[in-house]
RODO-2510 file (C-alpha; in nm, 4 decimals, decimal comma):
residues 129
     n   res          X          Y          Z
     1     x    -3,3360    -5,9091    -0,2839
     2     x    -3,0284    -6,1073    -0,4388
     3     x    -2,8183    -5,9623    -0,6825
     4     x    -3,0425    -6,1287    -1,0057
     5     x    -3,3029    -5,9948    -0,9111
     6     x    -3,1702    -5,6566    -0,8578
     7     x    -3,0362    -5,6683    -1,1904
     8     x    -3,3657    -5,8075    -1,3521
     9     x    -3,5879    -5,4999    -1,1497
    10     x    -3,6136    -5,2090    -1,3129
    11     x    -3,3705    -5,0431    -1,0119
    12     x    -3,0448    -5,0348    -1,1981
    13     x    -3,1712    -4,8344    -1,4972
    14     x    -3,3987    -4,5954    -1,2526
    15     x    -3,0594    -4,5496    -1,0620
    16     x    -2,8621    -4,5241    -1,3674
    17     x    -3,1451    -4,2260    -1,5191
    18     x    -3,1296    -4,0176    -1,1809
    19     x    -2,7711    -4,0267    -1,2042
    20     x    -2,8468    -3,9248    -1,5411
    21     x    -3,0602    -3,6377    -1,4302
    22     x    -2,8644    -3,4901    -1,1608
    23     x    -2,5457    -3,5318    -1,3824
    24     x    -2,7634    -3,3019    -1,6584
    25     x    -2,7921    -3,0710    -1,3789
    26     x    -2,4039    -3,1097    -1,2425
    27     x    -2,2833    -3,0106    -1,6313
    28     x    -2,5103    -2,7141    -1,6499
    29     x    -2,4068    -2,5631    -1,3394
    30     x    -1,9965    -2,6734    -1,3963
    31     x    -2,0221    -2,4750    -1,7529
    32     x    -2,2139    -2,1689    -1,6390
    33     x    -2,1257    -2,1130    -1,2647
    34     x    -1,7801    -2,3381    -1,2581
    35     x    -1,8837    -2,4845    -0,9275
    36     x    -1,7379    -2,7727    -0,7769
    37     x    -1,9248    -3,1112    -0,6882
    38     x    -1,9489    -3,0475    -0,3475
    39     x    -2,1111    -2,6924    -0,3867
    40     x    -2,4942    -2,7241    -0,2624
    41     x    -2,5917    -2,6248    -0,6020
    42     x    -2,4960    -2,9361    -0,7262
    43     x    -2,4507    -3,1677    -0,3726
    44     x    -2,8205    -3,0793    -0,2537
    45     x    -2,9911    -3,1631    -0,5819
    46     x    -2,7931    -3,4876    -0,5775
    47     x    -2,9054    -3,5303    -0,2319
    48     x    -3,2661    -3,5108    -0,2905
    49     x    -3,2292    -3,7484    -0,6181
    50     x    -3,1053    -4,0012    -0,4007
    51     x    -3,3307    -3,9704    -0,1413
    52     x    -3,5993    -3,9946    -0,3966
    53     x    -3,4797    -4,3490    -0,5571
    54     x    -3,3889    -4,4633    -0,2309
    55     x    -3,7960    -4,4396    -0,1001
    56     x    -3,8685    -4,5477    -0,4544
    57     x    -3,6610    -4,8211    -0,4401
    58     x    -3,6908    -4,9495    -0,0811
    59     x    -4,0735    -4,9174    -0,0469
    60     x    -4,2564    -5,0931    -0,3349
    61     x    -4,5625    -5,0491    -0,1596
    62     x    -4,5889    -4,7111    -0,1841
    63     x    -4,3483    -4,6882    -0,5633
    64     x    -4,6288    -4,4777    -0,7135
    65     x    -4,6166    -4,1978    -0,4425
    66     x    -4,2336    -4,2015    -0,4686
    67     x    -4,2699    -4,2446    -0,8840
    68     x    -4,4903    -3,9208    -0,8268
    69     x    -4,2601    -3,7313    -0,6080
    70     x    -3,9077    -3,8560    -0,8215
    71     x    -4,1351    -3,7134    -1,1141
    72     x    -4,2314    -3,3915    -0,9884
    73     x    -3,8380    -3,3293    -0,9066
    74     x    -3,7457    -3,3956    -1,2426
    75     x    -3,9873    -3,2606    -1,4634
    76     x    -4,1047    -2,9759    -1,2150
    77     x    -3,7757    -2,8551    -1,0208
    78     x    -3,5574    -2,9489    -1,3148
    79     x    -3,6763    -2,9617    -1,6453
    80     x    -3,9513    -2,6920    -1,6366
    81     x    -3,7518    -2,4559    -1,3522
    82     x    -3,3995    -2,5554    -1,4008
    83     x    -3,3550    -2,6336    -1,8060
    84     x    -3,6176    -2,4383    -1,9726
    85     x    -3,7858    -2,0977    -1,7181
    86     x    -3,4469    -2,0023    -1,5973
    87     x    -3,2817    -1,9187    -1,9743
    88     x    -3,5004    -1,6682    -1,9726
    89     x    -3,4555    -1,2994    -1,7943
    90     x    -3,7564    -1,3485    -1,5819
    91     x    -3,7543    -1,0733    -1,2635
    92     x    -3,8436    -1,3055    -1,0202
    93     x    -3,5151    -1,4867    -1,0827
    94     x    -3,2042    -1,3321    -0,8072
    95     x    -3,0288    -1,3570    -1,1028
    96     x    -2,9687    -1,2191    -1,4938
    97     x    -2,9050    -1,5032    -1,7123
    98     x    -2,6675    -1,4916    -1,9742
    99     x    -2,8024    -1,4362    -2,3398
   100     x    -2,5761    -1,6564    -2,5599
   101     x    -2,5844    -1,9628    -2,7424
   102     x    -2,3441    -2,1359    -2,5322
   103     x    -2,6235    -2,0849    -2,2216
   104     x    -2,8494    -2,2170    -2,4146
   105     x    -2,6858    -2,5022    -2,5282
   106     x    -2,6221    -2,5791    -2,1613
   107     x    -2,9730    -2,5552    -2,0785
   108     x    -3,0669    -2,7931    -2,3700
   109     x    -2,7985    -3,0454    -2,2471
   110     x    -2,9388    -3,0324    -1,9129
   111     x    -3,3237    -3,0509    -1,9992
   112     x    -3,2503    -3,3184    -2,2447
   113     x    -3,0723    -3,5410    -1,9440
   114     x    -3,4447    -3,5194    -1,7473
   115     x    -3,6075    -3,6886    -2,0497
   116     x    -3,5716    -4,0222    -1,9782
   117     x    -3,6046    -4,0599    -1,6215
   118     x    -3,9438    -3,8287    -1,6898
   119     x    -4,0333    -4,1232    -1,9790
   120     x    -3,9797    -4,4137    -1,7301
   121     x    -4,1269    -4,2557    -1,4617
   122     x    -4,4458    -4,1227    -1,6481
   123     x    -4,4840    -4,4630    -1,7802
   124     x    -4,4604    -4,6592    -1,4600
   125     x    -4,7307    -4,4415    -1,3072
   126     x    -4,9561    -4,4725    -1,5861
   127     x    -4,8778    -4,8361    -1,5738
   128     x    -4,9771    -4,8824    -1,2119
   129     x    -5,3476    -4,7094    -1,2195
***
């Protein structure tokens, strides 16, 4: 694919929203935890991100398995687990979350980041029935 058409495809603003995502993610876990970018709490989700848009991206044939998977990532592991189940002091969690408003801001930063690349992604699968 030649640069024109890379830019005309919808893969520079799916890139651009899982960067979006995982940076959501990277922000969250800097504020509360103060972990550096190459800490597997924030390398490994980046990881699987990437492998996600890569299959997306390099096998059109099969987009709306990937779309499916890249979705269940970002709505399942981090919107529903990561931004909004893990604010609160559930006992399965290894972990007590902190009660404050700065958390929770944190938490809506990072589960507003996973909007958009849930939008596009919802959209496109709906789109390819």
């Amino acid at each position: 694919m030649s640069i024109t058409g890379i830019l005309q495809s919808k893969t520079i603003p799916v890139a651009a929203l899982v960067f979006l995502s995982w940076l959501g993610a990277y922000i969250h876990t800097t504020i509360e935890l103060e972990l550096p970018v190459w800490r597997w709490e924030n390398s490994f989700p980046a990881l699987i991100g990437l492998v996600l848009f890569l299959g997306w991206w390099k096998q059109p044939q099969r987009r709306r398995l990937w779309a499916w998977l890249l979705l269940s990532w970002t709505f399942g592991g981090h919107l529903l687990m990561g931004a909004i189940l893990s604010v609160f002091p559930i006992p399965l969690w290894p972990f007590y979350p902190e009660q404050s408003i700065g958390h929770y801001a944190s938490h809506v930063l990072y589960g507003v980041a996973q909007l958009p690349l849930t939008w596009v992604l919802g959209k496109e699968i709906k789109s390819r029935r």
